[in-house]
Gaussian input, Z-matrix of N, CA and C with variables (Angstrom, degrees):
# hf/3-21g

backbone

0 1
 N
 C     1     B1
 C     2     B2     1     A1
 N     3     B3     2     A2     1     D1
 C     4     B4     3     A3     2     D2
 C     5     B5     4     A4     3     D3
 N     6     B6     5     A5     4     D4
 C     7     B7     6     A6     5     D5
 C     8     B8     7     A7     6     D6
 N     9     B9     8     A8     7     D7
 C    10    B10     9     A9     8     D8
 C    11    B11    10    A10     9     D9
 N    12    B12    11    A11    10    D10
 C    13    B13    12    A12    11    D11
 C    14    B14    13    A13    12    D12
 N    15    B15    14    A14    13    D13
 C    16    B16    15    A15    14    D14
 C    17    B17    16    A16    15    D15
 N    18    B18    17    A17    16    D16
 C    19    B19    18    A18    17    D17
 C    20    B20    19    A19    18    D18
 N    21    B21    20    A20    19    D19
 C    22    B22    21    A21    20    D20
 C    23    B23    22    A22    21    D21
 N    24    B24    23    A23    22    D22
 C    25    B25    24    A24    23    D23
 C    26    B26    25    A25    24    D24
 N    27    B27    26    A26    25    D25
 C    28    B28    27    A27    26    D26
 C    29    B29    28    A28    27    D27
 N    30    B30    29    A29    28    D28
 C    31    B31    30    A30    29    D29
 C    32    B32    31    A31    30    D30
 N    33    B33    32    A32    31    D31
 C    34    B34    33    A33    32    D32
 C    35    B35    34    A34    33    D33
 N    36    B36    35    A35    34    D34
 C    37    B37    36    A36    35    D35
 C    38    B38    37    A37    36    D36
 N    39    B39    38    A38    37    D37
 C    40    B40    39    A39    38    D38
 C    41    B41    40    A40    39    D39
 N    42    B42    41    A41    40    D40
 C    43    B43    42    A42    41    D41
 C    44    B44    43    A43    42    D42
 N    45    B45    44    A44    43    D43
 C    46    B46    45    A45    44    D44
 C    47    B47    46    A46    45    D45
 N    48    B48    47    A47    46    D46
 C    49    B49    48    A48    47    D47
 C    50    B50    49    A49    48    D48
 N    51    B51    50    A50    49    D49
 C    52    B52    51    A51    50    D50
 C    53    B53    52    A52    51    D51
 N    54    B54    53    A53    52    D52
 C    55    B55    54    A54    53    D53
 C    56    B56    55    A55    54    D54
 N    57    B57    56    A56    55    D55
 C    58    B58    57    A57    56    D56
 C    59    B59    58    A58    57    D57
 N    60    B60    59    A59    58    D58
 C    61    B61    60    A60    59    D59
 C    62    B62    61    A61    60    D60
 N    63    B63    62    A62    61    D61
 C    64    B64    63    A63    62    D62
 C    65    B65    64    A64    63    D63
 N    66    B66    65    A65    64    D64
 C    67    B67    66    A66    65    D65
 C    68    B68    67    A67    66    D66
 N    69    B69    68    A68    67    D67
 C    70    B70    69    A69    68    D68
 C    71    B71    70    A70    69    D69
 N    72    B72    71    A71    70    D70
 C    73    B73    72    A72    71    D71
 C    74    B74    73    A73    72    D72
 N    75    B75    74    A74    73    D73
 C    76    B76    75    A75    74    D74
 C    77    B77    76    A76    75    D75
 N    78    B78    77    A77    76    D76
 C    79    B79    78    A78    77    D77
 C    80    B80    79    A79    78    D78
 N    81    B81    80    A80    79    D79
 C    82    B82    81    A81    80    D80
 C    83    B83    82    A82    81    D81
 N    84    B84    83    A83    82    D82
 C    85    B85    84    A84    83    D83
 C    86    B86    85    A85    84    D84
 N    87    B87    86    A86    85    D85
 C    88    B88    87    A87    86    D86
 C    89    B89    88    A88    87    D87
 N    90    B90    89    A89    88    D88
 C    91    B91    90    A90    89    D89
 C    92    B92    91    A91    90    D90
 N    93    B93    92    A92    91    D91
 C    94    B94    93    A93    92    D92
 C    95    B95    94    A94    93    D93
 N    96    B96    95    A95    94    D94
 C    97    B97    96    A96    95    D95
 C    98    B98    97    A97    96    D96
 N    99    B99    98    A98    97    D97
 C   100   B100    99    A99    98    D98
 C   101   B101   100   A100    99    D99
 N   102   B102   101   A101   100   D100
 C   103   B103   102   A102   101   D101
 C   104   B104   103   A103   102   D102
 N   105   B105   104   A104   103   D103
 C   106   B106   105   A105   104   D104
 C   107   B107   106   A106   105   D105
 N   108   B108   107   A107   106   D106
 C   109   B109   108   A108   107   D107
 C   110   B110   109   A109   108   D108
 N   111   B111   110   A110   109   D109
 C   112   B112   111   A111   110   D110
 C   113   B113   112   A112   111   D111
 N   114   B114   113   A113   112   D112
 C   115   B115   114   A114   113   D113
 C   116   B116   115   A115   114   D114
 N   117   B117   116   A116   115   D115
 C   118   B118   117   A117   116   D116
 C   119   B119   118   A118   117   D117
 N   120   B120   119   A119   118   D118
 C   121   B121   120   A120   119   D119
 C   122   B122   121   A121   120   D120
 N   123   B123   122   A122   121   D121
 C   124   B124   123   A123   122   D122
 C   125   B125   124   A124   123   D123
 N   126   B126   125   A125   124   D124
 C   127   B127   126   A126   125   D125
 C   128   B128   127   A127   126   D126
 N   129   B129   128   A128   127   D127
 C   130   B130   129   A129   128   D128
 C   131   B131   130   A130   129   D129
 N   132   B132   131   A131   130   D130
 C   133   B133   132   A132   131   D131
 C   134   B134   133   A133   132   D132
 N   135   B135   134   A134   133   D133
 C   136   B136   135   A135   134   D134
 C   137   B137   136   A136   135   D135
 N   138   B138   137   A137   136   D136
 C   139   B139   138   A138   137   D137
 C   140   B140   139   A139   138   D138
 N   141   B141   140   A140   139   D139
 C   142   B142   141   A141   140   D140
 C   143   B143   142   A142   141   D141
 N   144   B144   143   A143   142   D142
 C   145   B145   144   A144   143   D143
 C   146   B146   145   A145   144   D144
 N   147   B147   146   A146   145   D145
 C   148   B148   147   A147   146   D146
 C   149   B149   148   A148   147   D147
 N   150   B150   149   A149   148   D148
 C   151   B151   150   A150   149   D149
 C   152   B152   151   A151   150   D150
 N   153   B153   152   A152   151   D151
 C   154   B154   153   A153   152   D152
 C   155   B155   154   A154   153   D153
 N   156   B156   155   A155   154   D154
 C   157   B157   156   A156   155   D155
 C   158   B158   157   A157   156   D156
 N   159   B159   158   A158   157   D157
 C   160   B160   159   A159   158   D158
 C   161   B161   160   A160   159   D159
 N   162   B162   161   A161   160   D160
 C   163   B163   162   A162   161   D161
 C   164   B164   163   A163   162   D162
 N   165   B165   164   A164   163   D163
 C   166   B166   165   A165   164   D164
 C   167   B167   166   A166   165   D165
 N   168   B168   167   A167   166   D166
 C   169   B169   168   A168   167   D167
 C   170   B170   169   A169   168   D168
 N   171   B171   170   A170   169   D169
 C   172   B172   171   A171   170   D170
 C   173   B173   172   A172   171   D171
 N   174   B174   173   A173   172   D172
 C   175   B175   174   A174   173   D173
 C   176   B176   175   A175   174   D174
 N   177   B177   176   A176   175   D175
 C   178   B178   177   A177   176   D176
 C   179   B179   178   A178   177   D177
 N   180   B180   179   A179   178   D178
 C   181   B181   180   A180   179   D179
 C   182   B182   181   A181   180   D180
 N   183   B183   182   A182   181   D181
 C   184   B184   183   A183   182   D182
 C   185   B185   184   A184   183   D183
 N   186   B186   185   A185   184   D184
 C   187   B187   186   A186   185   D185
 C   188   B188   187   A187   186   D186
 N   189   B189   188   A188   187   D187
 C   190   B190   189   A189   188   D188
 C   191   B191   190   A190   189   D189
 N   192   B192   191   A191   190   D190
 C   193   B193   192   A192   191   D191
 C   194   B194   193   A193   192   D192
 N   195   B195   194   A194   193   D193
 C   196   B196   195   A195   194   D194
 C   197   B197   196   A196   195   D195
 N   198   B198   197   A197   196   D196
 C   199   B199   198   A198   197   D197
 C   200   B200   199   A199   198   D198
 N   201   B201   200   A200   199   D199
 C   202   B202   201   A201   200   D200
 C   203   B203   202   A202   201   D201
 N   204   B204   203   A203   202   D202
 C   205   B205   204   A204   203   D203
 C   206   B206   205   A205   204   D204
 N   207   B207   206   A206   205   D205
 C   208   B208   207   A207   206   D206
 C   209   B209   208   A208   207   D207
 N   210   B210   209   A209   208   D208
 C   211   B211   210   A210   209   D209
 C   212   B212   211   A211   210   D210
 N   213   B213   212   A212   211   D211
 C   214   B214   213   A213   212   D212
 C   215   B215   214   A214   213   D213
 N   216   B216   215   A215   214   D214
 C   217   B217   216   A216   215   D215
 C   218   B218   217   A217   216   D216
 N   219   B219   218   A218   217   D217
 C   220   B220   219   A219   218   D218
 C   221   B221   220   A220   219   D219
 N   222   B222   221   A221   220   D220
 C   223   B223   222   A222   221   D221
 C   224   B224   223   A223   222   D222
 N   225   B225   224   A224   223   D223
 C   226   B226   225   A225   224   D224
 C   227   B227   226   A226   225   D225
 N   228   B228   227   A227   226   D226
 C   229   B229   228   A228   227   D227
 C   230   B230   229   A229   228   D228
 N   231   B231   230   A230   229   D229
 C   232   B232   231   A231   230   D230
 C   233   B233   232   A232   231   D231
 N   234   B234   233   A233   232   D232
 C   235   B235   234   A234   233   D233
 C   236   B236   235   A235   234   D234
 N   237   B237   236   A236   235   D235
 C   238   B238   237   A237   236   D236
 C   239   B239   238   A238   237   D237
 N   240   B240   239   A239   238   D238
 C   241   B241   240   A240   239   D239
 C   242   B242   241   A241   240   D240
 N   243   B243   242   A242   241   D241
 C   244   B244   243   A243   242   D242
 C   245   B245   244   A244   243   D243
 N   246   B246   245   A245   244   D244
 C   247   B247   246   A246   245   D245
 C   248   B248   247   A247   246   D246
 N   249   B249   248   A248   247   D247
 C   250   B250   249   A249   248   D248
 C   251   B251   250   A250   249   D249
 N   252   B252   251   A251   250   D250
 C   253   B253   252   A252   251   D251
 C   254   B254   253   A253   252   D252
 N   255   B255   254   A254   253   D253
 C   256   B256   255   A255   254   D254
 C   257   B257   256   A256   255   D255
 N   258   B258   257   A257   256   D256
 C   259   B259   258   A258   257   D257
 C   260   B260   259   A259   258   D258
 N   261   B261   260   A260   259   D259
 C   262   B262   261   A261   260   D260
 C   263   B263   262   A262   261   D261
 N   264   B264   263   A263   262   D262
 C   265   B265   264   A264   263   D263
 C   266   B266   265   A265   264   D264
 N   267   B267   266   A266   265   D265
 C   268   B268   267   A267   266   D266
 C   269   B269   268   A268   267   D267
 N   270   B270   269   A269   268   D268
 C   271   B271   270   A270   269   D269
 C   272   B272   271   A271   270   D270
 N   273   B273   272   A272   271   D271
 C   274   B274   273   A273   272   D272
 C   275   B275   274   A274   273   D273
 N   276   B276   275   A275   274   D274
 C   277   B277   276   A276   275   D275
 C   278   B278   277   A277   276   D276
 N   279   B279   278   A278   277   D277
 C   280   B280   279   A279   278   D278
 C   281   B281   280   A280   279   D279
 N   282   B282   281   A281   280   D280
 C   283   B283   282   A282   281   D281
 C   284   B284   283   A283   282   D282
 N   285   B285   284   A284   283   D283
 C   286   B286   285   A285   284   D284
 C   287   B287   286   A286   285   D285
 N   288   B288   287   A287   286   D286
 C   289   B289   288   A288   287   D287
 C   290   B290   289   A289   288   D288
 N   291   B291   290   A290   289   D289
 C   292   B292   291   A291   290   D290
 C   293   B293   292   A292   291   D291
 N   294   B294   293   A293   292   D292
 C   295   B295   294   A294   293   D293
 C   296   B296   295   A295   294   D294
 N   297   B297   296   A296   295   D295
 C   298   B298   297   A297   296   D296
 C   299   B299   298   A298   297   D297
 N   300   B300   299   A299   298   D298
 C   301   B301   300   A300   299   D299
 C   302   B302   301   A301   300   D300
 N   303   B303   302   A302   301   D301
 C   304   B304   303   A303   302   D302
 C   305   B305   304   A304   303   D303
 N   306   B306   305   A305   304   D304
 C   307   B307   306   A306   305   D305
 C   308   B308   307   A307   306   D306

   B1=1.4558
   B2=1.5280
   B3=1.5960
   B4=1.6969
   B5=1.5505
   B6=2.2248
   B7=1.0668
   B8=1.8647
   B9=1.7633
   B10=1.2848
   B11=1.8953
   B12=1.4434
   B13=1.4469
   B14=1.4669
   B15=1.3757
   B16=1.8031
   B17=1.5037
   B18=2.0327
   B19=1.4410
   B20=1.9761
   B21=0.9125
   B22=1.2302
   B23=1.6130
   B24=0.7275
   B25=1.8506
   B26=1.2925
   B27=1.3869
   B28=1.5185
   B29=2.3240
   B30=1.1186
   B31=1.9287
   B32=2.1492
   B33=1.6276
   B34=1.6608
   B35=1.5878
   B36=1.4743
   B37=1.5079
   B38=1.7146
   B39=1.0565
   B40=1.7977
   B41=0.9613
   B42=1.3938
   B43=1.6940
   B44=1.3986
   B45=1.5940
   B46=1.0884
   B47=1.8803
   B48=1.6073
   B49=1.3580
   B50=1.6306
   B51=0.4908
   B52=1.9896
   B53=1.4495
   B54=1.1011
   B55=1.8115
   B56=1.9616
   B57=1.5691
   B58=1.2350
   B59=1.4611
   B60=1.3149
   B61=1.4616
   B62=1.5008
   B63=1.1509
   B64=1.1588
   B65=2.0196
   B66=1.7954
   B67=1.0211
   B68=1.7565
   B69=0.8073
   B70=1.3137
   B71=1.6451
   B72=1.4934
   B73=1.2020
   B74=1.6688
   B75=1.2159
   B76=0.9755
   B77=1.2537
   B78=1.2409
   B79=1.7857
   B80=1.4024
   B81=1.3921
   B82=1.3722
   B83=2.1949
   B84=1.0078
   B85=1.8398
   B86=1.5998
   B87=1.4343
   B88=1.7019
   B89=1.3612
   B90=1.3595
   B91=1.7143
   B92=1.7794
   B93=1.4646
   B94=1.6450
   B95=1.3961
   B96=1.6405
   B97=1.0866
   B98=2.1667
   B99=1.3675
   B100=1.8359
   B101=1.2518
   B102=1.8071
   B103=1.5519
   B104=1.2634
   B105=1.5855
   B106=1.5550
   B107=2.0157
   B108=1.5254
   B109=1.5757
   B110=1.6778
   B111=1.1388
   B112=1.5714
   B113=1.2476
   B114=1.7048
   B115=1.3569
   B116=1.7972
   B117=1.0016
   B118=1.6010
   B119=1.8793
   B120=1.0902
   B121=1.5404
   B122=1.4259
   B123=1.4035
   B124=1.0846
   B125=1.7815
   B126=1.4315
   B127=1.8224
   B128=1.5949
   B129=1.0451
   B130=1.3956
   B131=1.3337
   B132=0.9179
   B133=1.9848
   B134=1.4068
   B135=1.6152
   B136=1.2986
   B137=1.7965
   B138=1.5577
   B139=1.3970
   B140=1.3771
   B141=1.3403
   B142=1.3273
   B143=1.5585
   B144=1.1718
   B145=1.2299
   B146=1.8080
   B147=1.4897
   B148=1.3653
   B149=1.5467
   B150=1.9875
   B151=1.5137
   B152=1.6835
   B153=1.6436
   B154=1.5509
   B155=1.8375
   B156=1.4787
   B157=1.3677
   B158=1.9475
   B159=1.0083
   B160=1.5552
   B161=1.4199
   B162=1.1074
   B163=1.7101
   B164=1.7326
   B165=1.2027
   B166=1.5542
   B167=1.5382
   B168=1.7229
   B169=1.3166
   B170=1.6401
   B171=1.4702
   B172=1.1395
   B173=1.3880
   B174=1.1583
   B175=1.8351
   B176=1.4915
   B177=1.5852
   B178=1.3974
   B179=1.3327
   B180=1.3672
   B181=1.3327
   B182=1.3748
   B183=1.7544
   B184=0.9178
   B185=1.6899
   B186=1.3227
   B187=1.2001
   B188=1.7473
   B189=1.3947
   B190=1.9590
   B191=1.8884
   B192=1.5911
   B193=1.6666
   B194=1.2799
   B195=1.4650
   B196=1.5803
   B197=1.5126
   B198=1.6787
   B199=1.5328
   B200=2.1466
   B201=1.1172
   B202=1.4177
   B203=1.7973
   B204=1.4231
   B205=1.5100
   B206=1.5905
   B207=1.3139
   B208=1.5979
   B209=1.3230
   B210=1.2681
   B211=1.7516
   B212=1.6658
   B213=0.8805
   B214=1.4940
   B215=1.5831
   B216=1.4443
   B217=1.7406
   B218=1.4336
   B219=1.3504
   B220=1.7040
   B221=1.9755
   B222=1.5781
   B223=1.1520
   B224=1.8266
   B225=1.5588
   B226=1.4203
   B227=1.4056
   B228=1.1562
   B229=1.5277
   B230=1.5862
   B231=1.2324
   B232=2.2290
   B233=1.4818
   B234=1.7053
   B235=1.5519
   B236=1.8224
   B237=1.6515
   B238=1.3034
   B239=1.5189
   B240=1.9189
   B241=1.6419
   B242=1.5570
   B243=1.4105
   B244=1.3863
   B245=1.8744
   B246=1.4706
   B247=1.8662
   B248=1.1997
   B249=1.3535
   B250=1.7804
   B251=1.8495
   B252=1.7321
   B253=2.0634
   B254=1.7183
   B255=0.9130
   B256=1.3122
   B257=1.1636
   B258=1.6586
   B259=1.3269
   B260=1.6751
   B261=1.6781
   B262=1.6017
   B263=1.6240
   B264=1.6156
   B265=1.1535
   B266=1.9395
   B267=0.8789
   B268=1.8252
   B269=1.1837
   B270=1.6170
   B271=1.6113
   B272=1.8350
   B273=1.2173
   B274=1.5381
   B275=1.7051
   B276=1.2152
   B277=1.5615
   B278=1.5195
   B279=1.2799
   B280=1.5651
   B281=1.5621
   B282=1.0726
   B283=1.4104
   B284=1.5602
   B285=1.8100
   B286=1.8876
   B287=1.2911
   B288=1.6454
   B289=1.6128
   B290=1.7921
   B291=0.5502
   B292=1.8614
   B293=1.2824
   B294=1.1314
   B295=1.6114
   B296=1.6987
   B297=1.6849
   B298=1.0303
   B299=1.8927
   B300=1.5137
   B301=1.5112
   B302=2.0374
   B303=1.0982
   B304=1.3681
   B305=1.7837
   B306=1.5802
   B307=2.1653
   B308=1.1310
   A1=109.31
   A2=106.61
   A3=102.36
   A4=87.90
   A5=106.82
   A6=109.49
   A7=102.96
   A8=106.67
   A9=106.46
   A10=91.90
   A11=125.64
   A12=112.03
   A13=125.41
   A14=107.37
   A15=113.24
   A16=100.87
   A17=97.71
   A18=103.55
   A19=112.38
   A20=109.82
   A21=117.21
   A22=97.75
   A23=100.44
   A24=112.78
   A25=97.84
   A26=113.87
   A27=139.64
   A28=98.80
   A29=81.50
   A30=92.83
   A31=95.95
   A32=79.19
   A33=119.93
   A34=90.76
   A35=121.60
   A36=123.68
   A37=110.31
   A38=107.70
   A39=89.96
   A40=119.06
   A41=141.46
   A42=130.30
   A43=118.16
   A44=107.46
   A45=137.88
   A46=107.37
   A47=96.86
   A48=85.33
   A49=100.36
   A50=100.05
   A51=98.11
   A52=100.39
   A53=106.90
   A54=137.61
   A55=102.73
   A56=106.32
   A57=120.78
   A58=126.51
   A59=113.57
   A60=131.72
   A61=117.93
   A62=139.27
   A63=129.40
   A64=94.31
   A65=111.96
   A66=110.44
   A67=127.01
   A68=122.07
   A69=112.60
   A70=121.84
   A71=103.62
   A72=106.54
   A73=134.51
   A74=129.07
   A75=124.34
   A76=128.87
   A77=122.19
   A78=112.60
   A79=105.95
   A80=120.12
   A81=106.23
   A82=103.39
   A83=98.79
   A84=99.35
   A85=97.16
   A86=128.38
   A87=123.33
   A88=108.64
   A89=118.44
   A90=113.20
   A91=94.52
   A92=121.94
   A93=133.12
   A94=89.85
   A95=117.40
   A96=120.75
   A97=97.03
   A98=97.82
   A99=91.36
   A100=95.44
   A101=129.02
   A102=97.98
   A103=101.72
   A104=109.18
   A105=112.06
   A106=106.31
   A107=93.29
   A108=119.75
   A109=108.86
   A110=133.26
   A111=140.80
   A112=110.15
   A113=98.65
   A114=118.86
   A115=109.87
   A116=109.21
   A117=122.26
   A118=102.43
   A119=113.27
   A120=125.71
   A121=102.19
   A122=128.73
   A123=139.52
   A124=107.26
   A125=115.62
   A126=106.70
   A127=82.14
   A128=117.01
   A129=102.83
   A130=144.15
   A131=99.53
   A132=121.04
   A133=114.25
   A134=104.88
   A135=106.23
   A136=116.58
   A137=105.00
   A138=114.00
   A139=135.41
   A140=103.21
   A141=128.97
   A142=116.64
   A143=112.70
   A144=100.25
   A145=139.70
   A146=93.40
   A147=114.35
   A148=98.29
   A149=119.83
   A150=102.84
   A151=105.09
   A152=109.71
   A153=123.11
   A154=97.52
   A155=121.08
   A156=119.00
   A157=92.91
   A158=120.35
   A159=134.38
   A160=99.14
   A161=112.62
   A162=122.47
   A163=102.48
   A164=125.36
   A165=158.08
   A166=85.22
   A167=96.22
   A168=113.63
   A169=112.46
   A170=106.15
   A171=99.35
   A172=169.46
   A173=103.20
   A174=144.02
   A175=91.12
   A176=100.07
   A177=98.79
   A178=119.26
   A179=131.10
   A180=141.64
   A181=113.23
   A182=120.27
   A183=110.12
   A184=129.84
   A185=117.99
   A186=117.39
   A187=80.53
   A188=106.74
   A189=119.27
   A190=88.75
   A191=104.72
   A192=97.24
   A193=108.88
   A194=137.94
   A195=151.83
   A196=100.21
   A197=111.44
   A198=110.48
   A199=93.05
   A200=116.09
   A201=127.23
   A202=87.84
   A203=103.35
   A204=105.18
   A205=123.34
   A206=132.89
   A207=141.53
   A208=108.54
   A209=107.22
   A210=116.82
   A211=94.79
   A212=142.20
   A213=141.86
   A214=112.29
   A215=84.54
   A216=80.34
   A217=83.71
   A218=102.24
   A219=130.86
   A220=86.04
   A221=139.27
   A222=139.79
   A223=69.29
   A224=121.21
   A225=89.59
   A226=92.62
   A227=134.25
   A228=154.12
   A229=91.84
   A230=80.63
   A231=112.44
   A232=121.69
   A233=99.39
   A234=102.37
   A235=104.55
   A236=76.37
   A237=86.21
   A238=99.79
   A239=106.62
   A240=117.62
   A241=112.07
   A242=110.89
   A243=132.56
   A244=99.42
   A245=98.12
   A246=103.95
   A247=101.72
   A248=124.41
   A249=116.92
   A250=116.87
   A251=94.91
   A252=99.25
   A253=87.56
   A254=151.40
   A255=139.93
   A256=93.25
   A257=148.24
   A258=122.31
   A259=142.99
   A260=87.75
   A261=84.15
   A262=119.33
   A263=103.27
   A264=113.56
   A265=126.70
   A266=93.08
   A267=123.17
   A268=90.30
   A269=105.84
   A270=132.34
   A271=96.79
   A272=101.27
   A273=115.47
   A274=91.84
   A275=107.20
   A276=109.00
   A277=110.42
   A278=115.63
   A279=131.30
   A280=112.22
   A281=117.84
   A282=125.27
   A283=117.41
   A284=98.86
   A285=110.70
   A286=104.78
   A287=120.85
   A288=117.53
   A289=65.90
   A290=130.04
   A291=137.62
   A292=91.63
   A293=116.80
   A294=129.84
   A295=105.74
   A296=113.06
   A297=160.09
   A298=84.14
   A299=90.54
   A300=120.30
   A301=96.94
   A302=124.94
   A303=127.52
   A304=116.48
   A305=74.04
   A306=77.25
   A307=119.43
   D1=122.14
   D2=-177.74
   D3=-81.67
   D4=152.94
   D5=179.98
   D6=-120.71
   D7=108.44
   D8=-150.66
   D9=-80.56
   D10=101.59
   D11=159.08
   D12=-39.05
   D13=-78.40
   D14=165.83
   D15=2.28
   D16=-83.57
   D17=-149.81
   D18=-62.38
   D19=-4.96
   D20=-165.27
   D21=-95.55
   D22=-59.61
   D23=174.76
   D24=-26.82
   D25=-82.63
   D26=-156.23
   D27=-66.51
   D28=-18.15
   D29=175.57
   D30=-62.45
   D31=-65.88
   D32=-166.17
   D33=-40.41
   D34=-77.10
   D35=-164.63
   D36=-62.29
   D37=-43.44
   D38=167.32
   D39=-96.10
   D40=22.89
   D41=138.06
   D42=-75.20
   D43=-29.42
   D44=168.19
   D45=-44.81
   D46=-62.48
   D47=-165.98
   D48=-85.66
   D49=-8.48
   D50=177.30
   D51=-55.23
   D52=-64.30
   D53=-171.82
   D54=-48.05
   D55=-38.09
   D56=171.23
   D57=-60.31
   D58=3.35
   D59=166.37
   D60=-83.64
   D61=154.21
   D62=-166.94
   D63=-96.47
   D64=-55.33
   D65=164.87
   D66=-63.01
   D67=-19.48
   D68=168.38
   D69=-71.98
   D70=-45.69
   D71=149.95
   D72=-57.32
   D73=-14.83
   D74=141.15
   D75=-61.25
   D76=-38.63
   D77=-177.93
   D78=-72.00
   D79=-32.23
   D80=-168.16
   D81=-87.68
   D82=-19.04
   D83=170.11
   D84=-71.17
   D85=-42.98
   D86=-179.14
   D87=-68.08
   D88=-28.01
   D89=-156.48
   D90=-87.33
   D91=-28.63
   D92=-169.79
   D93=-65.99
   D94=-65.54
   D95=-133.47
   D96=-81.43
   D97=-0.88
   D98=-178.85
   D99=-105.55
   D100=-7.07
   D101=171.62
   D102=126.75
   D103=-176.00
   D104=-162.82
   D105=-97.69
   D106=-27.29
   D107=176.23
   D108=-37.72
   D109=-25.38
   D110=-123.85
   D111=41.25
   D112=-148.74
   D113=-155.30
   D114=-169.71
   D115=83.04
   D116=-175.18
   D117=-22.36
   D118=150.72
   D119=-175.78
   D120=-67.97
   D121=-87.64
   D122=170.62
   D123=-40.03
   D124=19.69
   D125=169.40
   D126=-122.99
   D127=-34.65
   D128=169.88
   D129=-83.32
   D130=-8.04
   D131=166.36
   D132=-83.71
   D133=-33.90
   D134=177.79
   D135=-88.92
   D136=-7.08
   D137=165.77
   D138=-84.93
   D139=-28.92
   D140=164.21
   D141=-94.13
   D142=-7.40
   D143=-177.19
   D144=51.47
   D145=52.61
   D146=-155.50
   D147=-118.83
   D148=129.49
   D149=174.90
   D150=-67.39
   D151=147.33
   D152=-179.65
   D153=-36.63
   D154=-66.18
   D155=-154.15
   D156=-52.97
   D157=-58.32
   D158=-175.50
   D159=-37.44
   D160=-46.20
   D161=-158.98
   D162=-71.12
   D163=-43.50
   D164=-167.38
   D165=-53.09
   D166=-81.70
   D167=-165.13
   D168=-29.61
   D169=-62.53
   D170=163.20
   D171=-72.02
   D172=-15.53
   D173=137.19
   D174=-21.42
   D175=-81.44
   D176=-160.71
   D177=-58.65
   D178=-25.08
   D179=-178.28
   D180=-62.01
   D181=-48.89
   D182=165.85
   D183=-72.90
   D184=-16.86
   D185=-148.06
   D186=-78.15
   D187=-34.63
   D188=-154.70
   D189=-71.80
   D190=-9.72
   D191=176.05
   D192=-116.42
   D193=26.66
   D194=151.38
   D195=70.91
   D196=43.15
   D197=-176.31
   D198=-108.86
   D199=-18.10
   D200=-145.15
   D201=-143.26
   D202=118.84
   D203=139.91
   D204=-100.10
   D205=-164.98
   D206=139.67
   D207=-136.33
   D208=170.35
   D209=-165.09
   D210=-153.01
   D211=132.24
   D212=155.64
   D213=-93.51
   D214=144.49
   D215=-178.33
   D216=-150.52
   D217=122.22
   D218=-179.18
   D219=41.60
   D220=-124.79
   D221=-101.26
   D222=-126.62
   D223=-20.92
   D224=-147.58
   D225=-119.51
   D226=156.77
   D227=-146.49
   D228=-144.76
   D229=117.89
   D230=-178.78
   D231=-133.60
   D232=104.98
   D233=176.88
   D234=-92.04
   D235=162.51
   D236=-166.73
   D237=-155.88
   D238=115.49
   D239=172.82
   D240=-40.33
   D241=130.69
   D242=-178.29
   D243=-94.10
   D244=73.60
   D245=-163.68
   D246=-93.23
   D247=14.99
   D248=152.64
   D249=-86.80
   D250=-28.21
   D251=170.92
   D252=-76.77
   D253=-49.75
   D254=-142.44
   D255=-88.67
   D256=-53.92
   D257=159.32
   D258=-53.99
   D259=-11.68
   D260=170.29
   D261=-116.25
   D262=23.21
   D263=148.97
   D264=-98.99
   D265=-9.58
   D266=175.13
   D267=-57.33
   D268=-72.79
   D269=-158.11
   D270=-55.93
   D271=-75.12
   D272=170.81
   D273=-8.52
   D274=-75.19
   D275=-146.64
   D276=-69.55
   D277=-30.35
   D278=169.09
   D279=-64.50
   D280=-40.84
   D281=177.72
   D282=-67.13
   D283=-45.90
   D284=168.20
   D285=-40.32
   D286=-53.00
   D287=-135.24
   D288=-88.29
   D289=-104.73
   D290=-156.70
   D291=5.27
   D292=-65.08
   D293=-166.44
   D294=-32.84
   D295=-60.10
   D296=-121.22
   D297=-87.25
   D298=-65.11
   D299=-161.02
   D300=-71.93
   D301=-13.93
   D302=-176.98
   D303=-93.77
   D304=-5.47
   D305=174.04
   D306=-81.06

């Protein structure tokens, strides 16, 4: 397996900056903490307390950064944390500083 740094980097800094939102980071701390099931849109707008258009925006931001999927099922639309990128952006960052710390 080639291990592409570059591509990983450039993965790393815009999940990174997605994550650099205070609300975005909230959906993805709400979406972990309810589970692998998702979490209906409108349970999460109404948990966070986010207007729907606001809420969207950010959905999509993360989803366009592989932190967030959705799934529809019949009427209702369910995101759901993508917690295998979010652990191997964890890792990513634990692995940098090692890197970092060996110079």
């Amino acid at each position: 397996m080639i291990y592409n740094v570059s591509t990983d980097h450039d993965v790393a800094v815009k999940r990174l900056a997605e994550l650099g939102n205070g609300t975005r980071l909230a959906i993805i701390r709400y979406l972990v903490n309810e589970g692998p099931e998702g979490v209906p849109v409108g349970q999460v707008q109404k948990a966070l307390g986010v207007p729907p258009s606001t809420l969207s925006h950010h959905i999509s931001r993360l989803v366009s950064a592989g932190l967030l999927r959705q799934e529809r099922d019949s009427r209702t639309l369910y995101c759901h944390a993508e917690v295998m990128a979010i652990d191997a952006l964890a890792s990513y960052i634990r692995s940098a500083c090692l890197c970092a710390e060996a110079v």
